[in-house]
C-alpha positions in Angstrom: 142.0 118.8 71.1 141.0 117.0 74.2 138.8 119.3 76.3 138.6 118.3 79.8 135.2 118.1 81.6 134.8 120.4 84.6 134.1 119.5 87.8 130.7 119.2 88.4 129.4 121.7 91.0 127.5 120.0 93.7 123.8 122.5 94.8 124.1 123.0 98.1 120.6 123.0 99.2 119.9 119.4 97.3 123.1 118.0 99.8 121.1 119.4 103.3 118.1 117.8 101.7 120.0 114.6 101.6 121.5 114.8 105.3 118.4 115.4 106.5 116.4 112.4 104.9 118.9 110.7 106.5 119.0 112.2 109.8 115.1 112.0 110.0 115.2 108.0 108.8 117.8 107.2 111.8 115.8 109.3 114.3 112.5 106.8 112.7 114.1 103.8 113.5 115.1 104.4 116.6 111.8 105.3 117.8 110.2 102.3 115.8 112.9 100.2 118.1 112.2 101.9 121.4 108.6 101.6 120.9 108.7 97.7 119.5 110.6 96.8 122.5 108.0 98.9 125.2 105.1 97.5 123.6 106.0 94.2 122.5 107.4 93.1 125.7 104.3 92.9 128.6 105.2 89.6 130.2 109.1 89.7 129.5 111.6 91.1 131.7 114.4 92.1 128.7 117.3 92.3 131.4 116.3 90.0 134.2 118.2 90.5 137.2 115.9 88.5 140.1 114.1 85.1 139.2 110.5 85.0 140.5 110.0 83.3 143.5 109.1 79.3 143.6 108.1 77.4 146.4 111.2 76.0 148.6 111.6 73.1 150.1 113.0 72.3 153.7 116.6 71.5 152.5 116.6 74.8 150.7 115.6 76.7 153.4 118.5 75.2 155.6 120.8 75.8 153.1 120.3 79.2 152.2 119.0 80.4 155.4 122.4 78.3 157.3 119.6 76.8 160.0 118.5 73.1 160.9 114.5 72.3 161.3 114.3 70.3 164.3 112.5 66.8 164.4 109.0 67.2 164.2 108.9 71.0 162.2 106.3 71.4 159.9 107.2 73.6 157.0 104.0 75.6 156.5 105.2 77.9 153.7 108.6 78.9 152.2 109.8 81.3 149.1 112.5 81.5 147.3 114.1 84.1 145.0 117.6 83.9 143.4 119.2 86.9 141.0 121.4 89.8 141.9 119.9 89.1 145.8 119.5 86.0 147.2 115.9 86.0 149.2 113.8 83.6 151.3 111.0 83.7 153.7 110.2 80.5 155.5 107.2 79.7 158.4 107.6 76.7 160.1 105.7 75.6 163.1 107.6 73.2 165.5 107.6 71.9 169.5 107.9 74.5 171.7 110.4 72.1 173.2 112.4 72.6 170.4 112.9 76.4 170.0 115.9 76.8 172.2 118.0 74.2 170.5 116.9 75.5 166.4 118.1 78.8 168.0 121.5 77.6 169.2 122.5 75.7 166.3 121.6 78.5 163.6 124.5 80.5 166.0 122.3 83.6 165.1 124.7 86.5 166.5 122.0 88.0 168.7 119.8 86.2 171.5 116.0 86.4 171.3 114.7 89.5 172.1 110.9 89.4 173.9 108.5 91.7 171.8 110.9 92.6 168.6 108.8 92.2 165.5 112.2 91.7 163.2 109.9 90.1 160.5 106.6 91.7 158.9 104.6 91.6 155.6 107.5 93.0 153.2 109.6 90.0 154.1 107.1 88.0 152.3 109.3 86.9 149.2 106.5 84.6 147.7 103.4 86.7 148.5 100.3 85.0 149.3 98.0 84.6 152.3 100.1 82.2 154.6 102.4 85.0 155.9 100.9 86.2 158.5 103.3 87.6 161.5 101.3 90.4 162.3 98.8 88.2 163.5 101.1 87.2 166.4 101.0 88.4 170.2 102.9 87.2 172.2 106.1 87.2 170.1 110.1 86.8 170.2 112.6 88.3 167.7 116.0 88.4 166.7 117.0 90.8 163.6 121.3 89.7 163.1 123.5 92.8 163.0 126.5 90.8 161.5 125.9 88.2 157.9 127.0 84.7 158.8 130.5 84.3 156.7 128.6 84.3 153.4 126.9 87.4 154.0 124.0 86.0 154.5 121.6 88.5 156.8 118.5 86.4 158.6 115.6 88.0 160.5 113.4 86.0 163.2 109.8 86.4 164.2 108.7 83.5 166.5 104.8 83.5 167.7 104.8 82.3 171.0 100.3 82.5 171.3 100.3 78.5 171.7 101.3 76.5 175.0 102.7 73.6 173.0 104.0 75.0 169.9 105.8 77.7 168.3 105.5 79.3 164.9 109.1 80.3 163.4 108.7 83.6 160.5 112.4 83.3 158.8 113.5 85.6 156.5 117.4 85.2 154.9 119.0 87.6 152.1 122.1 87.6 150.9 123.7 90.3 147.6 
């Protein structure tokens, strides 16, 4: 006669053992993950959402900022940042002459305002030295209310100190 083997009976405490080693190896790798990717990562943005900002040139700034640098401007320093918000922060020192017309064809949707200081240090997209509104007395601002049809918002800071020239702070976002 053929006897039939019983069913093994499984112990119960060597089967919590097991679930546990396991338990207790998934929560290791997960920490060795979190803590590869914290340490192992100084100089590396793992989800970048905002490049850093490079230097822009003149056509950039007219482009993104929807303005036209008169004859004779002198771009003295401009940022640029592109990502999730579009950002730039131009200085540009032109003819006093010329400050009327640059206003009119940016169609900005507010007039200069004497004394508004629209643009300060945190519009500074590229850091550095060269941005420098608070150093301005005598100033004129505008600070647009509505985006142009992009939805681009721009800020104005213009330094009116010298008798033959002005000094222009733009700042443009957009996102």
């Amino acid at each position: 006669m053929i006897e039939t083997a019983a069913p093994r009976t499984r112990n119960r405490s060597g089967t919590a053992a097991l679930v546990l080693a396991c338990i207790s190896l998934l929560l290791s790798l997960i920490a060795c993950g979190v803590a590869g990717l914290s340490f192992g990562s100084n100089d590396i943005d793992l989800l970048p959402v905002q490049s850093k900002p490079e230097v822009a040139s003149a056509a950039q700034v007219e482009a993104v900022a929807h303005v036209t640098l008169p004859p004779g401007s002198v771009l003295l320093t401009a940022a640029y940042s592109n990502g999730l918000e579009t950002q730039l922060s131009a200085k540009v020192r032109m003819p006093r002459t010329e400050l009327d017309a640059f206003v009119a064809a940016a169609n900005f949707t507010t007039a200069l305002a004497p004394g508004l200081r629209a643009v300060d240090a945190k519009h500074n997209v590229g850091g550095g030295n060269l941005w420098d509104p608070e150093t301005a007395k005598t100033i004129s601002g505008l600070d647009e209310e509505q985006p142009t049809a992009d939805g681009t918002r721009r800020a104005l800071l213009v330094n009116l100190d010298a008798p033959d020239a002005v000094t222009v702070y733009l700042y443009a976002s957009r996102g």
